[in-house]
GUSETOR-732094 format. One record per residue (C-alpha): residue in three letters; x, y, z; residue number from 0. Coordinates in Angstrom, 2 decimals, always signed. Layout:
REM residues N
kevo / c1 / c2 / c3 / loba
ala / X / Y / Z / NUM
...
END
This chain:
REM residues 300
kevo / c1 / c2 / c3 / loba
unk / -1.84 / +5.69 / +35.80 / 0
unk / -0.97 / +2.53 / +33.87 / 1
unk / +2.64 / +3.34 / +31.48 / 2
unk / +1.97 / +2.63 / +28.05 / 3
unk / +4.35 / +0.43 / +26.47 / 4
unk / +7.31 / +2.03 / +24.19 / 5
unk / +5.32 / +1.72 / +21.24 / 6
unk / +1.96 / +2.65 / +21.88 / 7
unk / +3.58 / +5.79 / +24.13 / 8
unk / +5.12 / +6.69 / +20.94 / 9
unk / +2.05 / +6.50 / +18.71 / 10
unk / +0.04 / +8.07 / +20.70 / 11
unk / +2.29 / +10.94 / +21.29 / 12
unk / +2.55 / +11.17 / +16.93 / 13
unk / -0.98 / +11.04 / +16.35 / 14
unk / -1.58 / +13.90 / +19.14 / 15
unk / +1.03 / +15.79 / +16.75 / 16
unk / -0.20 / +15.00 / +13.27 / 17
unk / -4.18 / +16.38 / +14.39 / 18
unk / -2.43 / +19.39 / +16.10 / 19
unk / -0.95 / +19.71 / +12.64 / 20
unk / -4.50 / +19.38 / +11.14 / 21
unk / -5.90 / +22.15 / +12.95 / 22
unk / -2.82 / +24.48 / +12.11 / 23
unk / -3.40 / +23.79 / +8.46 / 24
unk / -7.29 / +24.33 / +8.64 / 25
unk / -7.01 / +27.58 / +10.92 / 26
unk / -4.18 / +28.92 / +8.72 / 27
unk / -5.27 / +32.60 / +8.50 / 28
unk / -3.39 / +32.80 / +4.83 / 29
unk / -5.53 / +29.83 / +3.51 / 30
unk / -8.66 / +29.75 / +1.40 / 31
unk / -9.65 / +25.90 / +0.52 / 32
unk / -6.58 / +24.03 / -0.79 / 33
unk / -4.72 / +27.51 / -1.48 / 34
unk / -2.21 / +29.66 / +0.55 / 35
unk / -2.44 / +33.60 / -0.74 / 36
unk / +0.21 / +35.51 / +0.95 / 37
unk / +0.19 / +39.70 / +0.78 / 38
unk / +3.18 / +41.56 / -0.69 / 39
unk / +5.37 / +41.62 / +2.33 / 40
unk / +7.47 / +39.59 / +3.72 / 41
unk / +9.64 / +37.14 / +2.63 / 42
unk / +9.28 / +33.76 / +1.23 / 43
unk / +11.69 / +30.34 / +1.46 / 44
unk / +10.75 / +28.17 / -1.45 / 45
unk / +12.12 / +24.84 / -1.35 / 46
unk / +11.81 / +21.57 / -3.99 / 47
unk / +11.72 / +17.77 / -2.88 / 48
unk / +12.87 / +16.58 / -0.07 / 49
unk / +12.08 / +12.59 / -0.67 / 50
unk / +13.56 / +11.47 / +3.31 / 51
unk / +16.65 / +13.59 / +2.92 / 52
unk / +16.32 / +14.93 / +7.24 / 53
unk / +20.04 / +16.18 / +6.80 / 54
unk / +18.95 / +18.99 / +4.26 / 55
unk / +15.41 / +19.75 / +6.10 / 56
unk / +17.10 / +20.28 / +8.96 / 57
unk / +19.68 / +22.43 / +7.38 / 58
unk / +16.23 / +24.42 / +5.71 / 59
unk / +15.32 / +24.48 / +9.08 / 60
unk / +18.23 / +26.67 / +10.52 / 61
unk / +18.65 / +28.75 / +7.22 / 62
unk / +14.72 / +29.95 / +7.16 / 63
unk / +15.38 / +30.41 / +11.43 / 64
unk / +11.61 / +31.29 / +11.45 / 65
unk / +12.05 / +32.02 / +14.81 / 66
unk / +14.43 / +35.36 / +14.47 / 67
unk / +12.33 / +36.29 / +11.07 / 68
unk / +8.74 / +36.29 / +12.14 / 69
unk / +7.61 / +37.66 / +8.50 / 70
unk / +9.22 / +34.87 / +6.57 / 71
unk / +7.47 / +32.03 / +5.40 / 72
unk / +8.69 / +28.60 / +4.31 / 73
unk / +7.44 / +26.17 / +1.59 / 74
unk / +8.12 / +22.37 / +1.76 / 75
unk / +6.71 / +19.63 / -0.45 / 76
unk / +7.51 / +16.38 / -1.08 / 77
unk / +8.70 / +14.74 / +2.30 / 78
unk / +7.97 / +11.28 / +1.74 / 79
unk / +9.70 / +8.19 / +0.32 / 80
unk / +13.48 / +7.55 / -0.30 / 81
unk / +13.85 / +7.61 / -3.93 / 82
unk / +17.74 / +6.87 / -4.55 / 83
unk / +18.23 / +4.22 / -2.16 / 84
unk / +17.37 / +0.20 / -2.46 / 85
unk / +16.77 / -0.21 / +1.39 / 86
unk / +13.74 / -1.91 / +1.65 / 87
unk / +13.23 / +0.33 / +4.67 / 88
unk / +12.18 / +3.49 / +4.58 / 89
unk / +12.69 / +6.05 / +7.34 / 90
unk / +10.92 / +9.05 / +5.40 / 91
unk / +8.01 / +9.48 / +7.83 / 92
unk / +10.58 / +11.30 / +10.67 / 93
unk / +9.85 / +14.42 / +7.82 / 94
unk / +6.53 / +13.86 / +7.77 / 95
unk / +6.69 / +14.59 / +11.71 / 96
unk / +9.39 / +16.94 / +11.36 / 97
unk / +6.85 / +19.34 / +9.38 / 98
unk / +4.11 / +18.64 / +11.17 / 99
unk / +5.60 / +19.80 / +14.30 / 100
unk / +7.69 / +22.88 / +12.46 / 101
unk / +3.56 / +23.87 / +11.54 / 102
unk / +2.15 / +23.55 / +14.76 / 103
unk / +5.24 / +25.86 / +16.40 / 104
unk / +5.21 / +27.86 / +13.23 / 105
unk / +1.21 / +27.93 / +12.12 / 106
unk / +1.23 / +31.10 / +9.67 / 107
unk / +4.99 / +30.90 / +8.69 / 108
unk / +4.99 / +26.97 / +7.63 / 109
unk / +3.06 / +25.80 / +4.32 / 110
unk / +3.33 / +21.74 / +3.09 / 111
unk / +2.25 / +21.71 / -0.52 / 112
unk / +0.98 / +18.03 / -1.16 / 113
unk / +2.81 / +16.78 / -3.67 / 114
unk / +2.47 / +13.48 / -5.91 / 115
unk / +4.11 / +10.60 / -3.20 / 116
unk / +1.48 / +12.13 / -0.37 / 117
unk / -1.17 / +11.81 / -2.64 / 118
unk / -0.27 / +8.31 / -3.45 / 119
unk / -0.68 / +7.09 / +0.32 / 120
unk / -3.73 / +8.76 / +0.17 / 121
unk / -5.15 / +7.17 / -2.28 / 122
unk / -3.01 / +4.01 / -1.36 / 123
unk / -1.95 / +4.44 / -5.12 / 124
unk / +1.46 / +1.90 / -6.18 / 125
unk / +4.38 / +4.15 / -6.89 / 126
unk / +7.41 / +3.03 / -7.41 / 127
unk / +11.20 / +3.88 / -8.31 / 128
unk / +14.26 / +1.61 / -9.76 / 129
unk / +12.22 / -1.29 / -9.65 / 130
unk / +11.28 / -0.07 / -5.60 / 131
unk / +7.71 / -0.17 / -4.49 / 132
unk / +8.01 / +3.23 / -2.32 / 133
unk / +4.97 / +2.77 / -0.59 / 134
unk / +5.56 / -0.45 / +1.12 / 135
unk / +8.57 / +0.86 / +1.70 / 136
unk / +6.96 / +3.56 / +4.10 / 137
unk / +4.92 / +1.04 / +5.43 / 138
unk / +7.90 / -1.24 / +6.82 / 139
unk / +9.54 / +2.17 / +7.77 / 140
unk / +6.59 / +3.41 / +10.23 / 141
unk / +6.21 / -0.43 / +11.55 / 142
unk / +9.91 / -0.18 / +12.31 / 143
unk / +8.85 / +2.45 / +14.48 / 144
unk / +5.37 / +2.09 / +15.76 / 145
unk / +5.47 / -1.81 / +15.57 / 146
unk / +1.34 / -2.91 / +15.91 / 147
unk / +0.47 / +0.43 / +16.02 / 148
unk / +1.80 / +1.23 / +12.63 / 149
unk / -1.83 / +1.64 / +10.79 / 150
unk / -3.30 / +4.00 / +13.18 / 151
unk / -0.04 / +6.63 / +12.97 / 152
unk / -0.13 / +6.08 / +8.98 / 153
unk / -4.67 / +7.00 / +9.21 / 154
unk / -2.65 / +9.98 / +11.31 / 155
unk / -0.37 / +11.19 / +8.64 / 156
unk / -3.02 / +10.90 / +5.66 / 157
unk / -5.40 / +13.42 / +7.59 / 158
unk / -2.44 / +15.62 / +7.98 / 159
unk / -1.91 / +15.08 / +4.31 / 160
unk / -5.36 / +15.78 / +3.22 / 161
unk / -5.30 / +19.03 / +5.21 / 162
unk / -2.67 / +20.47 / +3.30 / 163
unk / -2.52 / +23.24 / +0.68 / 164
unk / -1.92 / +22.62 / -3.04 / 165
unk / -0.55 / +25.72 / -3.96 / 166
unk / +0.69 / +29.24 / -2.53 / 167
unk / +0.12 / +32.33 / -4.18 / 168
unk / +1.72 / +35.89 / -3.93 / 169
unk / +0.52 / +39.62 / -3.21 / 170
unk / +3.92 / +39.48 / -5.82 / 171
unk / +2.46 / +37.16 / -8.42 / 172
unk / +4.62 / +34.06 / -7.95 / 173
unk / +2.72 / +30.78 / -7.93 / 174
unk / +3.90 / +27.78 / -6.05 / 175
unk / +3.12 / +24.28 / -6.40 / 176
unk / +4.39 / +20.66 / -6.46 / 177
unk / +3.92 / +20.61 / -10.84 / 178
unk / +2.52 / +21.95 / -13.86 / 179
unk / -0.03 / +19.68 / -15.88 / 180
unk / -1.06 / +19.53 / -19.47 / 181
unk / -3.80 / +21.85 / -19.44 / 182
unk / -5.60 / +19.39 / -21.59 / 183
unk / -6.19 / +16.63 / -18.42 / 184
unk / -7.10 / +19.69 / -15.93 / 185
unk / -9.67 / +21.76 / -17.68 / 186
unk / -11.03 / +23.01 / -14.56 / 187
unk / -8.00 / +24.03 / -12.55 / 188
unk / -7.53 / +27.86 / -11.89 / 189
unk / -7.78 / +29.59 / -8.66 / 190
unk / -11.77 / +29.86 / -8.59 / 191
unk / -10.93 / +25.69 / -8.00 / 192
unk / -8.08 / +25.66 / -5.71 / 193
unk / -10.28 / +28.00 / -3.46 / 194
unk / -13.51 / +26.15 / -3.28 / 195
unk / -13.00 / +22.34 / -4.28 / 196
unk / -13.80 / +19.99 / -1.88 / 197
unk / -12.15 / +17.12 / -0.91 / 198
unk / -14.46 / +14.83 / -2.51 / 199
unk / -13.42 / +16.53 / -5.61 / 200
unk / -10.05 / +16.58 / -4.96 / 201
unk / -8.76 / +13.09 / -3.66 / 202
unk / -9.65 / +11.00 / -6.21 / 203
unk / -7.74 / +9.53 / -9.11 / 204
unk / -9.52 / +11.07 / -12.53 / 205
unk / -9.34 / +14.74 / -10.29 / 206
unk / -7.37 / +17.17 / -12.33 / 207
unk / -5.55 / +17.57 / -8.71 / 208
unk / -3.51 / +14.25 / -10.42 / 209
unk / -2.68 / +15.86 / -13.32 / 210
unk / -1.16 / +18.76 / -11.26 / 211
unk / +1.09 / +16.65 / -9.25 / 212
unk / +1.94 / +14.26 / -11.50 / 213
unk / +2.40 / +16.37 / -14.61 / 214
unk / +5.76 / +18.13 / -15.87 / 215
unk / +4.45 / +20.77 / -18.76 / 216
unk / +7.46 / +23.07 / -19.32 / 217
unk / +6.22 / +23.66 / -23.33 / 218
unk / +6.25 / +27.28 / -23.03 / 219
unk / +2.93 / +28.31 / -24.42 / 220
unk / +1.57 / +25.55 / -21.57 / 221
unk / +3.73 / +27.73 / -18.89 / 222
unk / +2.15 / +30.80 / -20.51 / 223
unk / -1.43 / +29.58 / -19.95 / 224
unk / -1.06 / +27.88 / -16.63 / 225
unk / +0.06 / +31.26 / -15.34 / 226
unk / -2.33 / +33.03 / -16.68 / 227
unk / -5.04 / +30.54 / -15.46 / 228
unk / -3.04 / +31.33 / -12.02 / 229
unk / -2.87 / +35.19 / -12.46 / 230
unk / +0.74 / +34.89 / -11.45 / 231
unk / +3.61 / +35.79 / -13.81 / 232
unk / +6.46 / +33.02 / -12.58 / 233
unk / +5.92 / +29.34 / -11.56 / 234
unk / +8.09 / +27.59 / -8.85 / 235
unk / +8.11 / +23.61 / -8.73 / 236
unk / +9.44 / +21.06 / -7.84 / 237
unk / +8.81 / +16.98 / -8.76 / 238
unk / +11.26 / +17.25 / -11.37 / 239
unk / +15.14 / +15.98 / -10.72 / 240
unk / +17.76 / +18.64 / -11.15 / 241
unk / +21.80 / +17.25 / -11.32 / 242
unk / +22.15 / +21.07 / -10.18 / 243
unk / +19.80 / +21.76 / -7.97 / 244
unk / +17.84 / +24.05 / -9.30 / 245
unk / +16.29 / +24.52 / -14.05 / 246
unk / +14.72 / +27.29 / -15.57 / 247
unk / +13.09 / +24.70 / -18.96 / 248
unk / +11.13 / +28.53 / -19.99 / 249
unk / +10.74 / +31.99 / -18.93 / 250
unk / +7.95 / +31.08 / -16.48 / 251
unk / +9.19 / +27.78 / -14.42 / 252
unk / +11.77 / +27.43 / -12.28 / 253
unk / +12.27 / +23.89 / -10.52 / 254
unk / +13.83 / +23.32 / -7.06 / 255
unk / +15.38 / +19.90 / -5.63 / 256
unk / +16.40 / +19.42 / -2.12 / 257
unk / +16.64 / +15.81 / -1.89 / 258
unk / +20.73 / +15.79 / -2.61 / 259
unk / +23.82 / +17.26 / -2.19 / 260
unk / +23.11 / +20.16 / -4.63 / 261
unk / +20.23 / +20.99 / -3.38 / 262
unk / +19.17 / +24.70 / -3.75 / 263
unk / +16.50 / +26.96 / -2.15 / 264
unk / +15.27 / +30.38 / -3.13 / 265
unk / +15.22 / +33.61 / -0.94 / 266
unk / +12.39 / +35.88 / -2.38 / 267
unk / +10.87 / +39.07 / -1.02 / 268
unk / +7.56 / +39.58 / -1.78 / 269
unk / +7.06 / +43.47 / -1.04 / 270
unk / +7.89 / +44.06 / -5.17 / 271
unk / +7.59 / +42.61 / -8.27 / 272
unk / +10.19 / +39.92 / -9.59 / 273
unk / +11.59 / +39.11 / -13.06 / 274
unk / +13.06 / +35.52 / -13.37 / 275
unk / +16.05 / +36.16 / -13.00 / 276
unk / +16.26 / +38.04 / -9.95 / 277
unk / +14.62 / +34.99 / -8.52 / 278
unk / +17.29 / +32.71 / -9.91 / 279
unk / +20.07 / +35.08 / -8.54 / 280
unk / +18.17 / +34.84 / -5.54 / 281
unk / +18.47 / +30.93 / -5.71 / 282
unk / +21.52 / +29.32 / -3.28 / 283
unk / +22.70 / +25.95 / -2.20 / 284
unk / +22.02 / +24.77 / +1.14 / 285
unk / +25.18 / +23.25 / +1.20 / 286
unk / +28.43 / +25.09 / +0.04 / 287
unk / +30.20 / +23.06 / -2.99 / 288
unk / +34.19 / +21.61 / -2.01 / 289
unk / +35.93 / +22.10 / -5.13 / 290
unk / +36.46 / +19.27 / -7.18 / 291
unk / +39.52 / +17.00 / -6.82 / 292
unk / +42.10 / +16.89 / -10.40 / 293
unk / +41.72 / +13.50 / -10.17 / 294
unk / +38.22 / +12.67 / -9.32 / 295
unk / +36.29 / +10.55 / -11.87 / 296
unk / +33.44 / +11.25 / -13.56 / 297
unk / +30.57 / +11.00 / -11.85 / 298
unk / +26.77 / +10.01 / -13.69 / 299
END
């Protein structure tokens, strides 16, 4: 048998990865179109954005240890794209394949919510960040890797992408997804949608799938009706920065980032009801915080 050269060994061993992925996120036995709806048992590992950070997914990784807690499951979202960096190179498709294999070892445990970056490679839509165009950014990071081979890994990683879930709902009422929209721009979203849309309807830049990711509607009477649209009483995001890791903007949301040093996770059973603030008191940091030097300056 004739060895492959280095990079086309390596792309075809992704691709074989990201369509095992596929089929874990079509057979998930939790999943009804583009929604997750999990019973009231269990527990559940929320996280926010990620945006390349590998350090903190693979410290998610070892906190959820989905392998000692079988009835645990873990949200990501938001993998892709460096955000706070001006490299022109971008190394955030290693999370991409990180999840992707965590799913296919973990198939009913591991949920990827698409957020707003996936959905612009989909749709090969510009998005961009201090003046950075993030998705060519990508692009030079999987040629850096894959070399000639680069467009076939990325056709890979957009069918894993539009396989995934846009939301996860609980036996428990909590509602997860990547953002809230203005009502006004997504007239047809509510759970009768996220269960039957198809992807015609969904990947395509006037669906009101865009206004989900994209938007940030914390107004309260806006939280009040997406939830009830969602027959869920408390929202968890992410898309939205947080200096500390975690914001509660009303008495519905709460927001997650995982893409820094603060970044914060939540810890939520899902056998009983939750107000929000036991799930904020049930909110940590990945990372323990060093105290702050007398002398340090002020940071941004």
């Amino acid at each position: 048998m004739q060895k492959l050269p280095p990079f086309a060994s390596r792309a075809e061993q992704t691709i074989a990865l990201m369509d095992a992925a596929v089929k874990a996120n079509e057979s998930d036995a939790f999943r009804t179109g583009f929604l997750v709806e999990l019973p009231a048992e269990g527990e559940l590992f929320v996280t926010g954005d990620l945006h390349g950070n590998s350090g903190n997914l693979r410290r998610i990784i070892e906190l959820a240890d989905l392998a000692q807690f079988a009835h645990r499951h873990l949200v990501l979202q938001e993998l892709v794209h460096e955000t706070e960096t001006e490299n022109e190179v971008c190394n955030s498709y290693r999370l991409v394949e990180m999840a992707a294999r965590l799913k296919v070892t973990f198939p009913g445990q591991v949920h990827l919510l698409l957020g707003n970056h996936e959905f612009s490679e989909i749709l090969d839509l510009e998005i961009g960040k201090h003046g950075r165009e993030l998705n060519s950014a990508f692009e030079e990071g999987v040629y850096t890797a894959y070399g000639p081979h680069c467009e076939e890994v990325q056709a890979a990683y957009r069918r894993f992408w539009r396989s995934c879930p846009l939301a996860l709902r609980t036996g428990n009422r909590l509602f997860v997804c990547h953002s809230s929209p203005r009502m006004e721009k997504a007239t047809e979203l509510d759970l009768v949608y996220l269960r039957h849309a198809k992807p015609e309807q969904v990947f395509q830049r006037k669906s009101p799938v865009f206004a989900l990711l994209w938007g940030r509607d914390y107004r309260p009477w806006a939280a009040d009706d997406f939830a009830r649209r969602m027959d869920s009483d408390l929202l968890l995001v992410g898309h939205t920065a947080c200096k500390q890791g975690m914001h509660a903007p009303n008495s519905r949301h709460i927001i997650l980032d995982c893409k820094d040093l603060e970044a914060c996770y939540a810890l939520l059973p899902l056998d009983h009801p939750l107000t929000q603030q036991e799930v904020l008191a049930a909110t940590r940091r990945l990372y323990p915080l060093s105290p702050e030097p007398e002398d340090s300056p002020d940071g941004e």
